[in-house]
C-alpha positions as CSV (number, residue, x, y, z in Angstrom):
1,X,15.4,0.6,-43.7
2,X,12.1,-1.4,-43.5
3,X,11.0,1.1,-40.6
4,X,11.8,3.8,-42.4
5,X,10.1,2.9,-45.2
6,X,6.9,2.0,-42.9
7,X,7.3,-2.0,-43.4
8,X,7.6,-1.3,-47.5
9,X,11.1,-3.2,-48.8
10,X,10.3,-0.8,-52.1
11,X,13.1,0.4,-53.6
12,X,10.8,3.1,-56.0
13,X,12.2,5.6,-54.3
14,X,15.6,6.8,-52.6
15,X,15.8,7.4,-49.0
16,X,17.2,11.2,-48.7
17,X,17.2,12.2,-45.1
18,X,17.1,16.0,-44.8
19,X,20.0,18.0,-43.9
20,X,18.7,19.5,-40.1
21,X,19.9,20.2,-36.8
22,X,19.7,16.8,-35.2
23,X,20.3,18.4,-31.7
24,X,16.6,19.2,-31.0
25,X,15.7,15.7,-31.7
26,X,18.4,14.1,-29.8
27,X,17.3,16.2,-26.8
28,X,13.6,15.0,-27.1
29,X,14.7,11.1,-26.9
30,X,17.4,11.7,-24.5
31,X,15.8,14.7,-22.4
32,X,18.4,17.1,-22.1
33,X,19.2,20.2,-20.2
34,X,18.2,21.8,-24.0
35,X,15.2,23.9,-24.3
36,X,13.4,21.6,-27.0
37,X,10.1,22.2,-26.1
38,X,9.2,24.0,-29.6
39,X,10.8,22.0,-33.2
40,X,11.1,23.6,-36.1
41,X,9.1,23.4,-39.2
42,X,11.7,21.3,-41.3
43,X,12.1,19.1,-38.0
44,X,9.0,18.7,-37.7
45,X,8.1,17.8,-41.3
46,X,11.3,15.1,-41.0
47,X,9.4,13.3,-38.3
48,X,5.9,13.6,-39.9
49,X,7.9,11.9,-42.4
50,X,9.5,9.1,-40.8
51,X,6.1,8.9,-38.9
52,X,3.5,9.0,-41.6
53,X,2.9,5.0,-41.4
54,X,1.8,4.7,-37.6
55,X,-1.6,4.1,-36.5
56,X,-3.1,7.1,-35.7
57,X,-2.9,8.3,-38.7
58,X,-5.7,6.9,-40.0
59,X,-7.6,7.9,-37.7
60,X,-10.5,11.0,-38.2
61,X,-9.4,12.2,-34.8
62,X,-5.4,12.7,-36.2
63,X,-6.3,15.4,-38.3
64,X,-8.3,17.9,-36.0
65,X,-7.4,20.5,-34.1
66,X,-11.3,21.4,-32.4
67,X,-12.2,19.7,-29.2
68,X,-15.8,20.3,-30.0
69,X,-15.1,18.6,-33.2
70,X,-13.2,15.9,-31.8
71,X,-15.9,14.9,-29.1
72,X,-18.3,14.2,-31.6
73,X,-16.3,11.5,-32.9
74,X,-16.8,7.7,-31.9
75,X,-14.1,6.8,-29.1
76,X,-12.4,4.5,-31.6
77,X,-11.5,7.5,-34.3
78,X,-10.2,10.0,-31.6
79,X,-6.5,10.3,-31.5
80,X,-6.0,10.3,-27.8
81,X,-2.4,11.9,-28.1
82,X,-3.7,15.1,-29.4
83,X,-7.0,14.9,-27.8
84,X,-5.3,15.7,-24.5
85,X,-3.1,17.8,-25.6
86,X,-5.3,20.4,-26.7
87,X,-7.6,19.7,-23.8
88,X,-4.9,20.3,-21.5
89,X,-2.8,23.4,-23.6
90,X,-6.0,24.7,-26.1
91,X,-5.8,24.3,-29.6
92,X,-4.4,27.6,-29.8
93,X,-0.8,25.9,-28.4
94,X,-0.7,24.0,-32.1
95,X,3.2,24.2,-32.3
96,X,3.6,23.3,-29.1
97,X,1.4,19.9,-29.6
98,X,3.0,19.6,-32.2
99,X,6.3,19.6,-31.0
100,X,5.0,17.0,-28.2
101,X,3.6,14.7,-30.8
102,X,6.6,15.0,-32.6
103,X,8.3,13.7,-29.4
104,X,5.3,11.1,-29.1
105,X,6.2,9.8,-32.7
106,X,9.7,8.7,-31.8
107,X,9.1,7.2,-28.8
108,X,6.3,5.2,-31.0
109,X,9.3,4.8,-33.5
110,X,11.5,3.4,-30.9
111,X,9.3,0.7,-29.7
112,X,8.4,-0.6,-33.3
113,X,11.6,-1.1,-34.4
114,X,12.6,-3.1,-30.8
115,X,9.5,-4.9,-31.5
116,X,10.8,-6.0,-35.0
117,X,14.4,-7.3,-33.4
């Protein structure tokens, strides 16, 4: 609950997981024969969610979606997920990245909460 809650034991608020399709997100993690190269919008809110306490959120670079913008920024506030994810697909492939950082964020999720057993 702890990694859930992004290290916080609060208990100010309930933990209400939205009701969604758990397949896409099961086929991200565990790569199946599934097209799940595109998540919805309430998936991809859920993991926003889930993810809103990992590192590179703080970061300047986290919420731009302009290369030229995102070159002009020190090397320590560039989000280097998205940064070659739009060099390589164009910021014009935004659900896509999306989608990918999505898939990104779980994997992230994954390691911190082996790293806390």
């Amino acid at each position: 609950m702890g990694l859930l809650g992004g290290g916080s034991e609060s208990k100010d608020y309930p933990l209400i997981l939205p009701t969604i399709d758990l397949q896409p997100i099961l086929a991200l993690v565990n790569r199946s024969e599934r097209d799940s190269s595109l998540l919805d919008e309430d998936l991809l809110a859920c993991i926003e969610k889930l993810s809103e306490n990992l590192g590179n959120r703080k970061l300047k670079g986290f919420g731009l979606w302009d290369q030229g913008e995102i070159l002009k920024l020190s090397p320590t506030e560039v989000d280097l997920g998205r940064t070659l994810l739009i060099a390589e697909m164009g910021s014009g492939a935004k659900p896509k990245i999306q989608s990918y950082e999505a898939m990104l964020d779980l994997m992230a999720l994954q390691i911190k909460s082996k790293a806390k057993t």
